[in-house]
N, C-alpha and C positions, 0 to 999 in steps of 0.2 A: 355511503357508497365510496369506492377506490377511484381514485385520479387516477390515469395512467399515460393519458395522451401527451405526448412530446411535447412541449411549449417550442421548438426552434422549430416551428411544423415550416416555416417560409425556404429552411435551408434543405428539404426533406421531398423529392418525389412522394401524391398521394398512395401508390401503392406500396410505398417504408412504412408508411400511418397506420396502416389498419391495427387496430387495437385487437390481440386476440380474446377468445372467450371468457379466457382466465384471468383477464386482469382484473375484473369485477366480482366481489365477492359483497357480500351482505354482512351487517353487523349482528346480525341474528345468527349466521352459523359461522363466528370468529371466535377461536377459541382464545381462551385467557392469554398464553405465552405460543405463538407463531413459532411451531419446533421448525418449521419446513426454514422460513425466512434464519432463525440462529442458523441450521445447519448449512445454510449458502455463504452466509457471512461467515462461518470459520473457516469457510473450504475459499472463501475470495482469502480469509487474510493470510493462510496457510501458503497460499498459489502465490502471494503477491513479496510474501515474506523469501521466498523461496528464489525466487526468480532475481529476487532484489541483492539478493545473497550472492548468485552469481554475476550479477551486473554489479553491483556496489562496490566489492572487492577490488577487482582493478583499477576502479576510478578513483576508488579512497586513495589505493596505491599509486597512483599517479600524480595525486593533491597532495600524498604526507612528501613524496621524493622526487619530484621533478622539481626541475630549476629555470621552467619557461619563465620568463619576462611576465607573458600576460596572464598567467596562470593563477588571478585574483578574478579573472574575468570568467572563468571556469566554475570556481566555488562561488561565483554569487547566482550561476545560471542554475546548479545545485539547489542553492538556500532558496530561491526564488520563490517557489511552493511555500514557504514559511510562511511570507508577508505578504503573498498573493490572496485577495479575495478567492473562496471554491470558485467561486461563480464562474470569474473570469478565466480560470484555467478549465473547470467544467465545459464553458462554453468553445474556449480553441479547441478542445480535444475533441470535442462534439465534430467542430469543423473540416477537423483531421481527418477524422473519423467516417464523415458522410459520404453516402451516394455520389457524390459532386468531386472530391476530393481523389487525390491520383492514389491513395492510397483506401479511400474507400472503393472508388472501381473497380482496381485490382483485386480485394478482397469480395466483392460480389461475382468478378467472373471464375473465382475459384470457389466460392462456397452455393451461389445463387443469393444469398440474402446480406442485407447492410451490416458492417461491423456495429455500428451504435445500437444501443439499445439492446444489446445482447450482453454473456458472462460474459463475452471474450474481451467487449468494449469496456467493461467494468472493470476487470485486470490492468486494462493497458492503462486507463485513468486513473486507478490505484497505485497503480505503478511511480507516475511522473508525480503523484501528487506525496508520497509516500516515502519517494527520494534521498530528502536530507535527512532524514530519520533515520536510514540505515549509513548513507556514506559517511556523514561526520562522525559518528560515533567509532566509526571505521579508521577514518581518516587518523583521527585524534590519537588513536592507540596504536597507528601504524607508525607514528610523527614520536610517539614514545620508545617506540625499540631503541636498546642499545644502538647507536652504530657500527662500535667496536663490532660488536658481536656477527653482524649482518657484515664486515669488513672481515674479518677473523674466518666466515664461512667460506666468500671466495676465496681466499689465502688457499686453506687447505684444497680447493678445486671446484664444491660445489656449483653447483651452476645458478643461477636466477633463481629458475623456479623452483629446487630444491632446496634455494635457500629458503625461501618466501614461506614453502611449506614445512620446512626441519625447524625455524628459529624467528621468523616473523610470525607466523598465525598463530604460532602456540603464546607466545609472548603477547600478542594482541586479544587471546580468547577472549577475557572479559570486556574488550571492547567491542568484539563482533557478538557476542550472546547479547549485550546493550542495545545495538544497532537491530536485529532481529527483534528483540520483544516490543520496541520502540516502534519499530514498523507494525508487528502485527497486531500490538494494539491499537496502533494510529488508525490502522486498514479498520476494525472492528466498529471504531467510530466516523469514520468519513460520512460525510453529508452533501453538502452542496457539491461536490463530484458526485458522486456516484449519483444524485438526483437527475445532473444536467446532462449525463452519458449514458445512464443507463433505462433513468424513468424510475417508475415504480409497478414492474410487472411481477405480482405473484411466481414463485418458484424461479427464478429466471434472474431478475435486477431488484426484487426485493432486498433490502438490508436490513437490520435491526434498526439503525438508526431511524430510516424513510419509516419501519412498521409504526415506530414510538411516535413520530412526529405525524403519523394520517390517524393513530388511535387519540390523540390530545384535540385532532381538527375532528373527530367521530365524540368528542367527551366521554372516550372510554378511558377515564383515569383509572381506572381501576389495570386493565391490561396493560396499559401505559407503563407505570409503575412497576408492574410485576416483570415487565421484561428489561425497562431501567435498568430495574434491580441487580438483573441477570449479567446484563453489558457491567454495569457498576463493578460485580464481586470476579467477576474473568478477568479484566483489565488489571484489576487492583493485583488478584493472583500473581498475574502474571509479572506486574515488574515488581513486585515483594518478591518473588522468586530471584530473580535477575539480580535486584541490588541485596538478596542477603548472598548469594552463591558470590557475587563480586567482594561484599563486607570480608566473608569467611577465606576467596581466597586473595585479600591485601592483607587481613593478618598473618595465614599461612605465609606469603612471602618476607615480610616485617620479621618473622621468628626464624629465615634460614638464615 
């Protein structure tokens, strides 16, 4: 039988708790590999990848070229997520997140229902958790540009932002193509978040991860494994793609 009820039920009005229909399913009509739960988990890491791209970008850009003082106290709030138990970041975002919380009341008087335990809870916790895996890698390649070059651009007029897009981003591609797969594999495998903010409800805050880890507590190794598997050869795809496209274009540059 499926878990699905919230453990932080103390921070949660009982009418947040009700468990709908569908978080309970049976081991008798569970199919081998859960296509419904993969195809949320690509669309969380797609949404989160995505999102991170546009928030990532200016923050990397503000970590490679700013000249604040305290601007060590920025990048550690960044990496923070690294070294952070899920747990403990699952369970603040949960807090953020609730009924109780100025941001979850806000978000019940506009939708009727709690941000936690829903996709959209599961995004936002993706997100924060998912963080340094897009900015540093960002950051890193934004910190290697030329200067010259980015100085040489305002010379002739451009502005900022057309520098930023004519001669930084192209020069940083293979660190922002890094920062992307780094995230949306990281998102592919998140656990302890997405467990503490979203639950485990069928179509909804299912993940591959949460499916593998309640088919091991069912002793369905068999399902288990097969959809492992599945997380195993995406993930690996994906950053063998990433670091041969980077291999091919550091030789490319090495031969102009």
């Amino acid at each position: 039988m499926t878990f699905c009820k919230p453990a932080a039920s103390h921070l949660f009005p009982p009418r947040f708790l009700q468990i709908p229909h569908c978080c309970y399913d049976s081991r008798a009509t569970r199919m081998m590999i859960d296509w419904q739960t993969l195809r949320l988990t690509l669309l969380l890491a797609f949404t989160v990848s995505l999102i991170l791209l546009v928030l990532g970008l200016p923050i990397a850009y503000w970590i490679a070229f700013s000249r604040w003082r305290w601007k060590f106290l920025v990048e550690a709030f960044v990496a923070l997520p690294i070294v952070l138990p899920p747990t403990v970041l699952g369970f603040y975002v949960l807090v953020a997140l609730g009924p109780r919380s100025p941001i979850g009341r806000w978000w019940i008087s506009l939708t009727g229902h709690t941000l936690a335990f829903t996709f959209a809870g599961l995004v936002i916790g993706s997100i924060l958790y998912s963080l340094p895996f897009a900015v540093q890698p960002f950051a890193a390649s934004f910190s290697a540009v030329n200067r010259k070059l980015i100085a040489a651009s305002a010379t002739l007029g451009a502005s900022p932002l057309r520098t930023f897009r004519t001669v930084t981003v192209p020069l940083s591609a293979s660190g922002i193509m890094t920062g992307l797969a780094l995230s949306f594999a990281h998102t592919m495998g998140e656990f302890g978040v997405v467990l503490m903010v979203g639950g485990n409800i069928p179509g909804i805050t299912r993940t591959v991860s949460i499916d593998i880890y309640d088919r091991v507590q069912s002793s369905d190794y068999a399902g288990a494994n097969q959809t492992a598997l599945i997380l195993l050869i995406v993930c690996f795809a994906i950053l063998a793609l990433v670091y041969g496209l980077n291999r091919k274009s550091a030789l490319m540059d090495a031969w102009k």
